[in-house]
C-alpha positions in Angstrom: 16.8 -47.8 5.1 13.3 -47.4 6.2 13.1 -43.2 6.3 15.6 -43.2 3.3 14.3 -42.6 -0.2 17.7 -43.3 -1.7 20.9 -41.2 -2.7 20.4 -37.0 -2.7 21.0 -35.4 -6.3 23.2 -32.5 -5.9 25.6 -33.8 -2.6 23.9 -31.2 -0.1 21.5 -31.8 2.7 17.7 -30.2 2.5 18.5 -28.2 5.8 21.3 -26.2 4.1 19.1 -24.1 2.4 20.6 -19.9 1.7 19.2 -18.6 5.2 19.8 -14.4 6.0 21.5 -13.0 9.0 19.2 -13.2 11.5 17.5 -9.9 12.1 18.2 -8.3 15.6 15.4 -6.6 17.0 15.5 -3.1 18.1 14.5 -3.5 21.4 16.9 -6.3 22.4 19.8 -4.4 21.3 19.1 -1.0 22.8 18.3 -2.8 26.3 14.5 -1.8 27.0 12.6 -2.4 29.6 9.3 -0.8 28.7 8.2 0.3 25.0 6.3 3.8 25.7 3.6 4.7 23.3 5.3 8.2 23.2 8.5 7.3 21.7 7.8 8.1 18.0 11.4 7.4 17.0 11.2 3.8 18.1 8.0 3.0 16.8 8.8 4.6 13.3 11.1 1.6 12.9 8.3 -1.0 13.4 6.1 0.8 11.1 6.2 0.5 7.0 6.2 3.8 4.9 2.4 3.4 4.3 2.0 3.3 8.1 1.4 -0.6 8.2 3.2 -2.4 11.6 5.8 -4.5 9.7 6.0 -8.3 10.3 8.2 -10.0 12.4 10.4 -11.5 10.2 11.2 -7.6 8.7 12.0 -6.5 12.5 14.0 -9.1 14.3 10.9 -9.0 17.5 10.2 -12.4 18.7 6.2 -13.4 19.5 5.8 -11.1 22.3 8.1 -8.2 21.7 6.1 -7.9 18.6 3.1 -8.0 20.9 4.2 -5.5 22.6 4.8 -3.0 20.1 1.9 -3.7 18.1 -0.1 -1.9 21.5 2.1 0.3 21.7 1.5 1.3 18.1 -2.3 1.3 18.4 -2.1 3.8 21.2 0.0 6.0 19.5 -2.4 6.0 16.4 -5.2 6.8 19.1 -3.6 9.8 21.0 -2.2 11.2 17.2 1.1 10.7 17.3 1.6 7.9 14.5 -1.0 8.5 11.5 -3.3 5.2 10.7 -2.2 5.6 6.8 0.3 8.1 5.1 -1.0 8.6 1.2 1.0 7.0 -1.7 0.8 8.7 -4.7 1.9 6.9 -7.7 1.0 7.7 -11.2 -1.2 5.1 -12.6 -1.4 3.9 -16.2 -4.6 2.8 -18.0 -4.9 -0.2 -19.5 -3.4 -1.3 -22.6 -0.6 0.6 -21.6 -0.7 4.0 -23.7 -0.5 7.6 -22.4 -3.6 10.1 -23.5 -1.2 12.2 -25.1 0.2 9.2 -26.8 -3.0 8.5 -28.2 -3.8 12.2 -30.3 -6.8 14.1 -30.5 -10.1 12.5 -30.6 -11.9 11.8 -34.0 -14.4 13.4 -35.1 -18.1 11.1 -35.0 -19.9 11.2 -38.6 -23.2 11.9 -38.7 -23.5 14.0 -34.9 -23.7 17.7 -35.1 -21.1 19.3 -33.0 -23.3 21.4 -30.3 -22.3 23.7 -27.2 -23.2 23.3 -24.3 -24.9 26.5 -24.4 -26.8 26.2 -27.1 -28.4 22.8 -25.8 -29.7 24.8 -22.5 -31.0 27.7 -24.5 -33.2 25.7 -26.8 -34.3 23.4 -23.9 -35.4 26.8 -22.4 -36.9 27.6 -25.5 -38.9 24.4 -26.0 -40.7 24.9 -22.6 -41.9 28.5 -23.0 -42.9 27.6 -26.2 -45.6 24.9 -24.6 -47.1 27.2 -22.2 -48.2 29.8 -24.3 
């Protein structure tokens, strides 16, 4: 009883924890020898939708399949035939959660004079010929 810490609470042993299939690699099943830097259908399936090599555990490589590939990705982004980064467009909110055209038309201030654009440049124009004569 020296490595036991007494009875388990819920019957079942640690090591029987929910494990997933185990994910079969790409490269094992289709039989390859060599990983070429030109076959853009095979390395799209190692790389994420933002254009990020996906880990290990996502793609079924072992230590140096993933090695492998990894290289073979890098030189594909170097000769142009895998982009570094694809763009992600998402629509962002601010904070607190509420949409400008939730929030309404602005107030007006008290006290400021409403003044165009326009009319500020003029009478800045006007002020400096005024000096010089």
């Amino acid at each position: 009883m020296a490595g036991s810490k007494g009875p388990r609470m819920g019957g079942k042993p640690k090591d029987s924890a929910r494990r997933g299939k185990k994910k079969i690699s790409p490269i094992s099943t289709g039989r390859l020898d060599y990983i070429d830097y030109k076959d853009v259908d095979l390395l799209r399936r190692f790389v994420s939708d933002r254009a990020k090599l996906r880990g290990r555990h996502a793609t079924g490589n072992d230590s140096q399949q993933q090695k492998v590939v990894g290289t073979a990705v890098k030189n594909a982004r170097e000769m142009g035939l895998l982009p570094y980064a694809s763009r992600v467009t998402t629509m962002r909110r601010g904070r607190g959660g509420r949409r400008d055209d939730e929030r309404g038309e602005r107030p007006e201030r008290d006290g400021a004079p409403e003044v165009d654009a326009l009319e500020m440049d003029e009478s800045a124009d006007g002020d400096e010929n005024e000096g010089n004569e």
